[in-house]
C-alpha positions in Angstrom: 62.8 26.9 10.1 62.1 24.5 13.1 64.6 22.0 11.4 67.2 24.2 12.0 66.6 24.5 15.5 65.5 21.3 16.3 67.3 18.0 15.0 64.8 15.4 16.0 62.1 14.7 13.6 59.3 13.6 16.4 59.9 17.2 18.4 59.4 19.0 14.6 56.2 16.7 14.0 54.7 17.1 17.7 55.3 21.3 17.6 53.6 21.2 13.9 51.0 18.8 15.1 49.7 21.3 18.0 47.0 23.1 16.8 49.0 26.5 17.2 52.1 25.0 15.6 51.6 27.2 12.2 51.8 30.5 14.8 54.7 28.9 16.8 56.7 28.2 13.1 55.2 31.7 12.2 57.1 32.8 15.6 60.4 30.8 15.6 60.9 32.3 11.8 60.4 35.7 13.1 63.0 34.9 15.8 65.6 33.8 13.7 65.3 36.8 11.2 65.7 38.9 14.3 69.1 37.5 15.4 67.5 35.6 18.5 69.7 33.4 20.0 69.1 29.1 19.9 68.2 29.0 23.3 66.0 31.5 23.3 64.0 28.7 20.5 64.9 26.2 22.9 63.4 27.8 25.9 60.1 30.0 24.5 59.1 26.9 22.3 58.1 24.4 24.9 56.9 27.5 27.0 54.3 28.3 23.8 53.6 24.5 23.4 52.4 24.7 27.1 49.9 28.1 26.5 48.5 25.7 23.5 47.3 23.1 25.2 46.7 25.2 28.6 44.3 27.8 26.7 42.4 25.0 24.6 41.6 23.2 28.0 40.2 26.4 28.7 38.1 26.6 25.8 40.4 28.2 23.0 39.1 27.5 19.4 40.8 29.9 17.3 43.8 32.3 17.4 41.7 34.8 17.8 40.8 33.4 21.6 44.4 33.7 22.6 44.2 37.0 23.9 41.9 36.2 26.5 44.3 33.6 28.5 47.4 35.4 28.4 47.1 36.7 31.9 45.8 33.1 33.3 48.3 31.6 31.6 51.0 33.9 33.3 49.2 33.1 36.6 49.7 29.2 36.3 52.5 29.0 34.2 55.4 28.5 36.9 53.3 25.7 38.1 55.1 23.6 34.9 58.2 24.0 37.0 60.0 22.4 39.6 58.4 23.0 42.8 61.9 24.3 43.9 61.7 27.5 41.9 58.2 28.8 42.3 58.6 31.4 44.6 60.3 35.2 45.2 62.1 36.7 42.5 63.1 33.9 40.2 59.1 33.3 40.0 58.0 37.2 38.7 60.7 36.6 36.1 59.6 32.7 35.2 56.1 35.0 34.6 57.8 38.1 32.4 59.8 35.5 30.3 56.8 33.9 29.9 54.4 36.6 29.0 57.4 38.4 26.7 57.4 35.0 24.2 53.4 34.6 24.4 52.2 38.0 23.3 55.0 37.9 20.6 54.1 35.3 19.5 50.6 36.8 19.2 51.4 40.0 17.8 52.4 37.8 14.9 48.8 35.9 14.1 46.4 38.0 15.5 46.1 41.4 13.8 45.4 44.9 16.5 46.9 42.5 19.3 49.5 44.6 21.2 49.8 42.9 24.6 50.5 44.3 27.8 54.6 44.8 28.0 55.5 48.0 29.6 52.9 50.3 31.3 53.2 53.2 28.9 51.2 56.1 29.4 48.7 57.2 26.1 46.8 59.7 26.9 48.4 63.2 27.0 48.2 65.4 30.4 44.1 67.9 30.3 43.2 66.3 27.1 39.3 67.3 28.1 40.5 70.9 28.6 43.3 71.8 26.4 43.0 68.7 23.8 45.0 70.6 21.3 47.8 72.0 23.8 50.7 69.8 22.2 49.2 70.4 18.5 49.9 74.1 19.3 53.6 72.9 20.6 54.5 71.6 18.2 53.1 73.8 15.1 52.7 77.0 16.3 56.2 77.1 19.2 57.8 74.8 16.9 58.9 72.7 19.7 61.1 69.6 19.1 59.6 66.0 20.3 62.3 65.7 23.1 61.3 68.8 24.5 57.3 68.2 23.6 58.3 64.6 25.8 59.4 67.3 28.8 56.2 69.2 28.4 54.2 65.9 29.3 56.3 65.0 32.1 55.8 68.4 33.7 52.2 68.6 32.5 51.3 65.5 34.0 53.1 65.7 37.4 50.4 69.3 37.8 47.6 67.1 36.3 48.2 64.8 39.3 48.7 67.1 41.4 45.2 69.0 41.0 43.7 65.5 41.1 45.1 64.7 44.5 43.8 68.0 45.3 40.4 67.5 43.6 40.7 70.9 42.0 40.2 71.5 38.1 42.7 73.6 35.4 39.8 76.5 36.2 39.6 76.5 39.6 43.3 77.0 40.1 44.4 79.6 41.8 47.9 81.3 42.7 48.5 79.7 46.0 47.7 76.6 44.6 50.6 77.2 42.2 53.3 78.3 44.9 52.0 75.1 46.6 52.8 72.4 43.7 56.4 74.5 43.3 57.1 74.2 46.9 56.2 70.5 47.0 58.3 69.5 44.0 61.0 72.0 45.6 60.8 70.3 49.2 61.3 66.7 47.2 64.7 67.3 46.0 64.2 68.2 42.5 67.1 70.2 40.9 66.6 74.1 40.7 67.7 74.0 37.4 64.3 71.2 36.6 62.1 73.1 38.8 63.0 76.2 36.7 61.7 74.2 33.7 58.6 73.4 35.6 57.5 76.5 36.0 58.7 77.5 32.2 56.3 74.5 31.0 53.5 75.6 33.2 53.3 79.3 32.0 53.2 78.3 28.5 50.8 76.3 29.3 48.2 78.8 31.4 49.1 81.4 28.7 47.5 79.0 26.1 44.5 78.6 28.6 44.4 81.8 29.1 43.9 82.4 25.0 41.7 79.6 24.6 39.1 80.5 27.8 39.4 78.2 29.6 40.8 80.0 32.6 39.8 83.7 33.1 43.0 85.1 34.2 46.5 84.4 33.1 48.1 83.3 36.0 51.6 83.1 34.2 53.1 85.5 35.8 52.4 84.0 39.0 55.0 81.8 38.8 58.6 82.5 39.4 61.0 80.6 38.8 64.2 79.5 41.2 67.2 81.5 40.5 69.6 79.4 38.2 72.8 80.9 37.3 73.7 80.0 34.0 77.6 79.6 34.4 77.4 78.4 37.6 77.7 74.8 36.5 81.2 72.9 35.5 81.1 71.2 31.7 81.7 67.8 31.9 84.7 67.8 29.5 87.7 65.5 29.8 91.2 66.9 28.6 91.6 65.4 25.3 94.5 63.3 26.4 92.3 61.4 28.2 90.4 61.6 25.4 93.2 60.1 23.3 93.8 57.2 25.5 90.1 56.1 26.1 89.9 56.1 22.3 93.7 53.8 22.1 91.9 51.8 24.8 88.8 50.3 22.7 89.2 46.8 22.1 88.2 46.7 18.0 88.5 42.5 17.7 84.6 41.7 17.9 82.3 43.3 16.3 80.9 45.3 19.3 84.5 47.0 19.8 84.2 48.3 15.8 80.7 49.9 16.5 81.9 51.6 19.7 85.1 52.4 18.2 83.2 54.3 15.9 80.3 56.3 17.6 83.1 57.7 20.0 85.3 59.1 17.3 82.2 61.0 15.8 81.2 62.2 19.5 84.4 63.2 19.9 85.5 64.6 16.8 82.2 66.2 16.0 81.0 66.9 19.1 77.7 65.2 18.4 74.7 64.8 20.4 73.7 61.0 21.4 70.7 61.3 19.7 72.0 62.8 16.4 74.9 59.6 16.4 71.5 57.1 17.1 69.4 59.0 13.7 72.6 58.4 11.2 71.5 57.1 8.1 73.4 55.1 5.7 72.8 57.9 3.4 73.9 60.2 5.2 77.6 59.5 4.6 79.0 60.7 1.8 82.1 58.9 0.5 82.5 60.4 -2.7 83.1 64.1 -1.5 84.0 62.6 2.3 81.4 64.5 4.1 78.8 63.4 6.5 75.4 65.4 7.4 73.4 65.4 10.5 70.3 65.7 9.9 67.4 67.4 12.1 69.7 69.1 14.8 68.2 70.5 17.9 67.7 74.3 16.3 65.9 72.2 13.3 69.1 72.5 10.5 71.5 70.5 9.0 75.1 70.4 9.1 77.8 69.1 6.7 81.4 68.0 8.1 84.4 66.7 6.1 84.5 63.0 6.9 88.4 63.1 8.4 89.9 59.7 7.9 90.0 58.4 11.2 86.7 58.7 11.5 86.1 57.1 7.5 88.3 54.2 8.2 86.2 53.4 11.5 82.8 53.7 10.0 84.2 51.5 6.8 85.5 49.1 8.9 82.0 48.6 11.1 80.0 48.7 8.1 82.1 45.9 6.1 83.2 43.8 9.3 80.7 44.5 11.9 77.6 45.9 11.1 74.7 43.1 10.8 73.1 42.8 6.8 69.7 44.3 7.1 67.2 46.3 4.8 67.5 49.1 7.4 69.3 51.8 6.7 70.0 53.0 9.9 73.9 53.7 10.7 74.3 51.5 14.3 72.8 48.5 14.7 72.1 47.2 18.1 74.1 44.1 18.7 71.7 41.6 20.5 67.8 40.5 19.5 66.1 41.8 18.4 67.4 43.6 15.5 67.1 47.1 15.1 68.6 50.4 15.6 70.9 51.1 18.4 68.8 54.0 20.7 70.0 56.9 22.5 70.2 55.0 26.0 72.1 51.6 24.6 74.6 54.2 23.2 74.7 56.4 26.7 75.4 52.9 28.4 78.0 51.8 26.4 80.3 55.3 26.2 79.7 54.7 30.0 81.1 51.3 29.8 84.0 52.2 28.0 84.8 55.2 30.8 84.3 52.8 33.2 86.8 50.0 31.8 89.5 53.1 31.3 89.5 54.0 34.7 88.3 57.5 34.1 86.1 58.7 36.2 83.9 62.1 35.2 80.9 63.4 36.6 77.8 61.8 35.0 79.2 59.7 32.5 78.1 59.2 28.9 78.1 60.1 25.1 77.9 64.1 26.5 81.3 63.9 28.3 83.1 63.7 24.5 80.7 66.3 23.1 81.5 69.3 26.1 85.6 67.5 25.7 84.7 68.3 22.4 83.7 72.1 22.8 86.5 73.0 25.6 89.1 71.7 22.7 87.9 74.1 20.2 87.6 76.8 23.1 91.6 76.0 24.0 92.5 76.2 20.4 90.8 80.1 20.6 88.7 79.1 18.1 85.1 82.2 17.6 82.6 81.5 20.3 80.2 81.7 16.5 82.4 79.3 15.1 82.5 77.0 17.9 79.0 76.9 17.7 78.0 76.7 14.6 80.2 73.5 14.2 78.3 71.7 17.3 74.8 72.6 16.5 74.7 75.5 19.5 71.6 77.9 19.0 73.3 80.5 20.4 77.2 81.7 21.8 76.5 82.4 24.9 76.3 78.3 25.6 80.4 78.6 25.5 80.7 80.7 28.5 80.7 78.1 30.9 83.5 76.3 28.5 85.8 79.8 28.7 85.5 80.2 32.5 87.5 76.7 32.7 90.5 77.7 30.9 93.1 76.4 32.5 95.8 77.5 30.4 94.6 81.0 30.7 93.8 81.4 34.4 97.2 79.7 35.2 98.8 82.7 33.4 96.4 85.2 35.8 97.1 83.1 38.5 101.1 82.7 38.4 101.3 86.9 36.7 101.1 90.1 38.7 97.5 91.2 37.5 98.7 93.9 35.2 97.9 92.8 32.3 94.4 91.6 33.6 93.9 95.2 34.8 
């Protein structure tokens, strides 16, 4: 594989000479079958020849000893610069680049190596106390991971909070409760989030409660901000605009066709991001035309008749644009390294594409098509139980704040005499 990057035989010999050359071949392969661009050979190559030679100076005999100089190596590395571009905020990124193509290149050779990347956090929030808090979650509440995800981000921002305190889960008492609301109130958290705060924290001193480990169920203790539930606007956009957003892709690269597509089944499904980002392959069926979601939020499946607009689309990504892989998921991501297109990349581009339309709507992304989506059906006078059946909704009542934005129908209160309100 380093032929195909690199065209002069001495650069081919000196890499395969270096006494990591097998890992950096190893590595350069592993690029390449990941859709890496050239230069990214060209520029992490010499950068990996450099950690060779810098960590057997330092007394590197093995692959195994690699670990162990990452960090110096990051330390010194923009030292092999120019001395014009060691410093500020061209340096710290000299260092990530740097540190990204060393510990993948690692993660390749030396088995149980993971490397630092991104600071992720591991351990779950009162693990000593309440080890098997999410087990119960999850098994007994039947909780879905997105909302298991929430429970730790609440969780954890009391578990700091008690340590900043220096008060354990049974020492806490009631005041110290109103105080942690008022303090994520006074910093400018949403009523609706602090509402789930509280929600997350009573399951979880119920469960204490039931396990021992604190003698009084202080659950009720904590009430919740008022939140009104159709007090909110959806974030719908009248399907004209809908229309023309949808005319408006640009469907000559390959990019355009995969867009093209996740729109029309946010838009014509009313799909959540995450259920678009989890289509299989498999999960299109073009001898009956129907497609299934799998896993929804409420934990069914659902079966639609694959219209043709939206069969034509996916056909036309899958045979024109969609990269050849042994994955089976749907969307592809479109840049290295090769793999499934996630929720966020699929957020970003819907907002890219509302963006380059001109249309502007309040917190743009792959939600604006699904509450468009809703409000259309709503319009039409389609049942509220239809409506949300065909979306995935666990119950009616998530409709309400659709109906209250009728425009059609208040225009006729508006511009009528009231009788036939009354």
């Amino acid at each position: 594989m380093l032929e195909h990057y690199f065209l002069r035989i001495k650069t081919v010999d000196g890499i395969r000479a270096s006494w990591i050359g097998p890992a950096i071949e190893q590595y350069v392969t592993w690029l390449h079958e990941h859709r890496y661009a050239a230069r990214v050979m060209f520029s992490r190559v010499p950068t990996l020849m450099h950690f060779g030679r810098f960590a057997q100076e330092r007394g590197a005999k093995s692959w195994g000893d690699l670990p162990d100089h990452v960090d110096a190596f990051v330390e010194a590395g923009p030292s092999f610069i120019g001395k014009k571009r060691r410093k500020g905020v061209w340096k710290r990124k000299l260092a990530g680049e740097m540190r990204r193509a060393v510990e993948q290149m690692i993660q390749l050779v030396v088995p149980g190596f993971k490397g630092r990347g991104r600071s992720r956090r591991t351990v779950r929030p009162f693990t000593g106390e309440l080890p098997r808090f999410f087990n119960y979650l999850a098994t007994e509440r039947g909780v879905g991971r997105a909302t298991i995800y929430n429970y730790d981000c609440y969780v954890t921002s009391f578990e700091k909070f008690l340590a900043r305190e220096a008060v354990s889960l049974r020492a806490v008492t009631p005041g110290l409760l109103t105080a942690f609301v008022a303090e994520r109130a006074a910093g400018g958290v949403h009523k609706a989030s602090l509402s789930a705060v509280c929600a997350a924290l009573r399951v979880l001193f119920r469960y204490a409660h039931r396990e021992g480990v604190v003698g009084r169920d202080l659950s009720a203790v904590l009430d919740s901000p008022l939140v009104y539930r159709l007090s909110t606007v959806p974030r719908s956009l009248p399907w004209d605009e809908v229309k023309r957003l949808i005319g408006a892709v640009d469907r000559r690269d390959a990019t355009g066709k995969r867009d093209y597509a996740i729109l029309l089944l946010l838009a014509t499904y009313g799909l959540r991001v995450t259920e678009v980002a989890k289509l299989l392959l498999d999960d299109v069926d073009w001898k009956h035309d129907r497609i299934r979601i799998r896993d929804r939020k409420i934990g069914n499946s659902t079966g639609y008749p694959l219209t043709q607009a939206v069969g034509e689309a996916l056909l036309d990504y899958i045979r024109n644009a969609r990269p050849a892989t042994k994955d089976r998921h749907l969307f592809m991501r479109r840049i290295a390294p090769l793999q499934p297109i996630g929720q966020a990349a699929i957020t970003s581009r819907m907002r890219t594409l509302l963006a380059g339309a001109g249309i502007h709507v309040l917190r743009p992304g792959g939600q604006v098509f699904r509450h468009s989506c809703v409000q259309r059906l709503v319009d039409a006078e389609m049942p509220y139980k239809t409506i949300s059946d065909y979306v995935g909704h666990r119950s009616t009542l998530s409709q309400g704040t659709y109906a209250k934005v009728s425009i059609e129908a208040l225009r006729d209160v508006a511009l009528g005499d009231g009788e036939a309100v009354v």
